[in-house]
C-alpha positions in Angstrom: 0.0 0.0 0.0 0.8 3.3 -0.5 0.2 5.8 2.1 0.9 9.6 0.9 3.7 11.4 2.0 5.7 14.0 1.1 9.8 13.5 -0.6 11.6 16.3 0.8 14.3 16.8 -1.3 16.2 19.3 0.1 19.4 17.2 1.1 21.7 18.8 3.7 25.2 19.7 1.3 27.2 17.1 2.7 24.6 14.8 1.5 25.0 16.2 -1.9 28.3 14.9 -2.3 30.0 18.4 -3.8 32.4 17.4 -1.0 35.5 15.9 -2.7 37.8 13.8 -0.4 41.5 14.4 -0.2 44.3 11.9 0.5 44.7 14.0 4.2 40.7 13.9 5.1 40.9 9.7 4.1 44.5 8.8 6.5 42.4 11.3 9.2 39.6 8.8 8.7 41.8 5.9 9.0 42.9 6.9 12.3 39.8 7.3 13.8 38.9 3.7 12.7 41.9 2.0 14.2 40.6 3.2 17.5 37.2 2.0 16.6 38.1 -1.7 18.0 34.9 -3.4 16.8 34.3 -6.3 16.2 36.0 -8.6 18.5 38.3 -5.5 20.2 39.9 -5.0 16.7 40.2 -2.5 14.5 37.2 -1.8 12.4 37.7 -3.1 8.9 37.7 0.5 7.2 38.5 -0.1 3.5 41.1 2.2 3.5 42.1 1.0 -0.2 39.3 1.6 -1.5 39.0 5.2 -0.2 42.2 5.8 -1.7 41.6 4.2 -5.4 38.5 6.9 -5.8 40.4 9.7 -4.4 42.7 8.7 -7.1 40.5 8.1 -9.7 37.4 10.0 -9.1 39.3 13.1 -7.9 37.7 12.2 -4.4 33.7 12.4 -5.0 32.1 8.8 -4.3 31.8 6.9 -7.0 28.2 6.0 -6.9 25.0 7.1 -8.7 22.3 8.3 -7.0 19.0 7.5 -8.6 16.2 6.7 -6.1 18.6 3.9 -5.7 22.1 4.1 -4.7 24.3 2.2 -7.6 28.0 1.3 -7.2 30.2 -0.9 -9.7 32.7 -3.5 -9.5 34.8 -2.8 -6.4 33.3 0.5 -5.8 30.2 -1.9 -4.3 31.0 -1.9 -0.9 30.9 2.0 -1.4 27.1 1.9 -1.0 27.0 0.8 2.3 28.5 4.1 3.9 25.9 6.1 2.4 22.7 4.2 3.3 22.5 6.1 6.8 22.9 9.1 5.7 20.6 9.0 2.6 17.9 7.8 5.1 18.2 10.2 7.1 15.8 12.5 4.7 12.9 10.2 7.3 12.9 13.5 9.4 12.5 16.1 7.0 9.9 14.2 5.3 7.9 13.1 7.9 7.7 16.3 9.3 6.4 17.9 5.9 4.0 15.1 6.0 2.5 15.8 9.1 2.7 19.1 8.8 0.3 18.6 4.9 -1.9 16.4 6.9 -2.8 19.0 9.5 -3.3 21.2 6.7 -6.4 19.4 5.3 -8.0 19.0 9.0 -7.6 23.2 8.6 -8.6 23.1 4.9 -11.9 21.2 6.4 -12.8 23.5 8.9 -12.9 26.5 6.4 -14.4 24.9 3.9 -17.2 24.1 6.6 -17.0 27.6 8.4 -15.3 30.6 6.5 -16.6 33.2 4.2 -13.8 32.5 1.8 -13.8 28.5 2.4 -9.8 26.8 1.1 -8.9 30.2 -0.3 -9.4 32.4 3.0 -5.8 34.3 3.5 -5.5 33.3 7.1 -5.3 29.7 5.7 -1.4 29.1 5.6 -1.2 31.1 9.1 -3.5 28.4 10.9 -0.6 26.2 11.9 2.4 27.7 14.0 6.0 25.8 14.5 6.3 25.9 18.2 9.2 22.7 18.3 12.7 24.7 18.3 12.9 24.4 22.3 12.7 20.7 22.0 14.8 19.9 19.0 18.2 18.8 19.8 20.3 21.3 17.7 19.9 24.5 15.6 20.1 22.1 12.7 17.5 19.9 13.7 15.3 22.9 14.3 16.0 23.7 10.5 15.3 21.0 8.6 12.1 20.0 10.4 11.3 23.6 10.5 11.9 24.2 6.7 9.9 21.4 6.2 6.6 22.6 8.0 7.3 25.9 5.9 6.5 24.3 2.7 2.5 23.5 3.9 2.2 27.2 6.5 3.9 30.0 6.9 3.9 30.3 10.5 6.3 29.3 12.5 8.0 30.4 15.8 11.4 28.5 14.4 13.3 31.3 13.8 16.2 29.2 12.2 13.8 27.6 9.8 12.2 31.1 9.2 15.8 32.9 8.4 16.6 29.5 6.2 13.7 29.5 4.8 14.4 33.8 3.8 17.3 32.5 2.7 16.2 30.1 0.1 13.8 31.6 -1.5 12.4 35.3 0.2 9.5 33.7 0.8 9.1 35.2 4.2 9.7 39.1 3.1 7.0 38.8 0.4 4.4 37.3 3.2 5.2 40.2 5.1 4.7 42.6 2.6 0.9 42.0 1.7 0.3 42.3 5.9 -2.2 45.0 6.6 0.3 47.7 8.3 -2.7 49.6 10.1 -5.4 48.5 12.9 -4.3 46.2 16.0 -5.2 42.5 16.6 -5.3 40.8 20.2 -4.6 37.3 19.7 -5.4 35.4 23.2 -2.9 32.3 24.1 -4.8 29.8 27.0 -2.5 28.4 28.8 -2.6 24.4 29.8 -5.5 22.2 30.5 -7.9 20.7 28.5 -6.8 22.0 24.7 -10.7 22.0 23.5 -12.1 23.6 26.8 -9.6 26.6 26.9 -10.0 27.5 23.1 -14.0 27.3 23.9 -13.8 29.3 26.7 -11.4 31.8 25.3 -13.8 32.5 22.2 -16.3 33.1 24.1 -14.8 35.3 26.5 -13.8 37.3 23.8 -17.0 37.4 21.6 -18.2 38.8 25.3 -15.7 41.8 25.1 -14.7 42.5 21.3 -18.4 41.1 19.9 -18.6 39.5 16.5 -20.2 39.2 13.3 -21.9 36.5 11.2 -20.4 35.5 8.0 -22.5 33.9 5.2 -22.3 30.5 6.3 -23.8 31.4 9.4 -20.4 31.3 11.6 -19.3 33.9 14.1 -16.1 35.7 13.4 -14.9 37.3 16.7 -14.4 41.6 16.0 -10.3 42.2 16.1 -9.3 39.3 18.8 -8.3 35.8 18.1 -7.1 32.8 19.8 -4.4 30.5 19.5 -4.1 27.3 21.5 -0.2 25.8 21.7 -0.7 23.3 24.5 -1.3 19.7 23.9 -1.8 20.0 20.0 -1.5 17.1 17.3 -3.5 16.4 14.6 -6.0 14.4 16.2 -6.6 17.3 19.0 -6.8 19.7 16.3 -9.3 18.3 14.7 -11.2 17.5 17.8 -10.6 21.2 18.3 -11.9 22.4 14.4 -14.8 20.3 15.1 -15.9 21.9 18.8 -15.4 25.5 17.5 -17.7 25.1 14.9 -20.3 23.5 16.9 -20.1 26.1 19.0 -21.2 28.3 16.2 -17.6 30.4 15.7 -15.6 30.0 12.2 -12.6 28.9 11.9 -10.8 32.6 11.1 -10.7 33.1 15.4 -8.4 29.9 15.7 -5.0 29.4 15.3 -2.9 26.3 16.8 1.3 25.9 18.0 2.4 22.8 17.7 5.6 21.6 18.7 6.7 18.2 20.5 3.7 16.7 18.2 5.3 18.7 15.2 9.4 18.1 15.2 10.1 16.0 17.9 7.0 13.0 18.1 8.1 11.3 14.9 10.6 9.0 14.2 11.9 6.6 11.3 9.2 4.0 11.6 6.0 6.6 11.6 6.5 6.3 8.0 8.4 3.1 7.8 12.0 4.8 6.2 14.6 1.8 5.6 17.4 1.5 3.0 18.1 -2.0 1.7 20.1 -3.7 -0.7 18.1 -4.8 -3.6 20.3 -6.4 -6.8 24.0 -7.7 -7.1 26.2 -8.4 -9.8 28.9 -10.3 -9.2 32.5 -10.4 -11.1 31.6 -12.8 -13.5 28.6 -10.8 -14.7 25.7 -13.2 -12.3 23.0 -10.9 -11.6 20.5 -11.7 -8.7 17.9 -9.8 -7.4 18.1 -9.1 -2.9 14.8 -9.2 -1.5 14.4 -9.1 2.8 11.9 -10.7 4.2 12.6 -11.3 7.9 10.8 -14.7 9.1 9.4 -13.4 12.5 7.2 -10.9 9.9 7.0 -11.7 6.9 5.1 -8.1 5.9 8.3 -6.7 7.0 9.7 -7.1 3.3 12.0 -5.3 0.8 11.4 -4.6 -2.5 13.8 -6.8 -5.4 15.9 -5.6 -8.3 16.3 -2.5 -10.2 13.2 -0.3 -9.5 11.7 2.7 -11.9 8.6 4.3 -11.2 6.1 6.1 -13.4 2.5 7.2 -12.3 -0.1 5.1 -13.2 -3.7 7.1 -13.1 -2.0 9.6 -10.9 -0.5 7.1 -8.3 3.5 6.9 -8.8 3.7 3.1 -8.9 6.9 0.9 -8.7 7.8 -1.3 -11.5 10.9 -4.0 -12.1 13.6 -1.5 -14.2 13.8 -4.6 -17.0 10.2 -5.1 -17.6 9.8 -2.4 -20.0 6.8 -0.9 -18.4 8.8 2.1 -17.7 10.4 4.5 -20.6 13.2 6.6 -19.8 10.9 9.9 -20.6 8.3 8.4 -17.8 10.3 7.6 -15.1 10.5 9.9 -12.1 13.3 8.6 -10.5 16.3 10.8 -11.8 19.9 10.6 -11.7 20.9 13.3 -9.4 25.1 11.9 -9.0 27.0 9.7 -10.8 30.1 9.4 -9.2 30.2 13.2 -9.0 28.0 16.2 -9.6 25.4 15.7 -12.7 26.3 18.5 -15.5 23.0 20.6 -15.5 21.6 19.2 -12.6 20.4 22.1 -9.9 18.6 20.8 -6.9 15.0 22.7 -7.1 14.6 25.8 -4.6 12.4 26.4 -1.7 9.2 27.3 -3.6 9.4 24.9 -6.5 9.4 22.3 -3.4 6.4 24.1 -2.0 4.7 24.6 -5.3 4.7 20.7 -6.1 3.9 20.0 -2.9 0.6 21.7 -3.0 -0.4 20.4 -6.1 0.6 17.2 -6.3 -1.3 16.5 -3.0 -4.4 17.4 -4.6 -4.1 15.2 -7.1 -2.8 11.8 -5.3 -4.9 9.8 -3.3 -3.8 9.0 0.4 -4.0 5.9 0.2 -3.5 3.3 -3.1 -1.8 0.4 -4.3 1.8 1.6 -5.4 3.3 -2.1 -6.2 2.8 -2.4 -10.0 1.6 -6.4 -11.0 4.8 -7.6 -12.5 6.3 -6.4 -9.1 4.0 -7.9 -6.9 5.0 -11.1 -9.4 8.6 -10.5 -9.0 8.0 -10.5 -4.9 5.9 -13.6 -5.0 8.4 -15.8 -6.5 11.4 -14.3 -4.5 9.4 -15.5 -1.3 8.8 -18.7 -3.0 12.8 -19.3 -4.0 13.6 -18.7 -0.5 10.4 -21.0 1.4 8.9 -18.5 3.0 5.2 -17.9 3.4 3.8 -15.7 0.5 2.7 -12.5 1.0 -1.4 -11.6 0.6 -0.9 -7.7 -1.2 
């Protein structure tokens, strides 16, 4: 199955590779292995060789291609396996955005049910502040989760991921620019307890002193006073929260929400299931095989086999086996973006492009669909029958 998410792929530089090794940065690297002593109190087997012949060589960028996959060639394959933590690290970055796009259509809902203006009322991008940078565990950390809640709102209490954010794309200076620079607005903050009951009671408190009017879908909109709640919010209180308000007969312009633990720091690399695995070999006398895990205490707990290319089948990017020809060249949306050094004409996409596809491309793909093409699902049928193990049902 295939559960929407969103690909953040804004890779940290030194992810990017444009970092060339030297012959000084690998002996430095040796150094610190030889005092490694794993396994077995030993040295850890640091292929110190090998670092050397690409330094040589490749004039010190990895010699692998990045493509989705991670590709390395004939005894550059070992190469692979000091990349897979970091590539998976993008699990933070992406989650985050992902949680941060899902709390956007709980907002979307509420003013489509309660607002004047409905999914295109201004205040919609502001509904969501980033209140997480006191809990993250470094500056950087605030950043790329922060960044990442920046390409579904445009609040955010982050000021690292704000001034990163600036950075990348002047996002922020043009927001502030179309901000009405006259008239004052008293925005109430309850404090902790029960997240629904101090949002209730601080609307009503203020329809009491500031009054309100009625839109035209029979909603109250409090007169120049708002509230935002940043105690105790996820998505599920937030829509608990979206729902009570509008029972209560206000509109969703008076509410605003902070969230921050349940924003940057309540995830983690099994929310949405990130792993890198080995998936194809060929060996030195040109045998190709196809890797395929499938741990026997769970059997659901399985890896995709061989090559991989995907393409979007009605609107749904599907994974297909690279050598079934299902997939042209033109169609497939995994690019190279390294091969064994920086791609000539490659540029990573900026800030808003990210945001831009984000927003449409949610619109358009369902949040949940089958991803595996058929001749994939085939392919991971008869690997689980080569190896004995129980078949796996979807």
């Amino acid at each position: 199955m295939f559960f929407a998410g969103v690909p953040y792929l804004a890779f940290p530089e030194s992810v990017q590779f444009e970092h060339a090794l030297d012959a000084g940065e690998c002996e430095a690297r040796c150094a610190f292995y030889r005092t490694h002593m794993a396994p077995a109190y030993s040295a850890f087997p640091f292929p110190k060789a090998l670092f050397e012949k690409f330094v040589r060589e490749n004039d010190g960028y990895f010699p692998v291609k990045v493509e989705g996959c991670i590709t390395a060639e004939d005894d550059y394959a070992p190469m692979c396996t000091f990349l897979e933590t970091l590539l998976t690290m993008i699990w933070y970055p992406t989650t985050v955005a992902t949680l941060s796009r899902r709390a956007r259509d709980i907002v979307e809902a509420t003013f489509a049910r309660s607002s004047d203006q409905g999914k295109a009322s201004p205040l919609m991008s502001s509904r969501l502040q980033d209140f997480g940078f006191r809990g993250c565990t470094s500056v950087e950390q605030s950043i790329l989760g922060g960044t990442a809640h920046l390409l579904s709102f445009t609040g955010s209490d982050t000021m690292s991921a704000a001034y990163f954010a600036q950075a990348l794309s002047k996002v922020l200076p043009a927001i502030s620019g179309k901000k009405v620079g006259k008239g004052g607005y008293l925005v109430l903050r309850p404090d902790s307890g029960d997240p629904t009951e101090a949002v209730l009671m601080a609307l009503e408190a203020a329809e009491k002193v500031f009054g309100c009017t009625t839109n035209t879908r029979g909603f109250k909109v409090i007169n120049g006073c708002g509230v935002i709640q940043g105690d105790g919010i996820n998505i599920q209180s937030m829509e608990k929260i979206t729902l009570a308000v509008e029972q209560a007969g206000f509109a969703a312009d008076n509410v605003t929400y902070g969230m921050g633990g349940g924003l940057l720091q309540k995830v983690n690399r099994d929310t949405m299931s990130f792993a890198t695995k080995l998936n194809h070999v060929v060996y030195a006398d040109g045998t190709a095989i196809d890797i395929m895990k499938q741990p026997l205490t769970d059997p659901s707990k399985y890896s995709l086999p061989g090559v991989l290319a995907v393409k979007r089948v009605n609107g749904v990017p599907t994974v297909f086996p690279a050598d079934s020809g299902e997939v042209s060249a033109e169609d497939n949306l995994l690019k190279v973006v390294y091969d064994r050094g920086p791609v000539a004409g490659f540029t990573w996409d900026d800030f808003d492009t990210v945001k831009s596809r984000l927003r449409s491309e949610w619109e358009v793909t369902p949040l949940r669909a089958d991803n595996l093409s058929p001749s994939l699902q085939a392919k991971i049928v008869e690997q689980t029958r080569l190896r004995g193990s129980k078949v796996i049902d979807g």
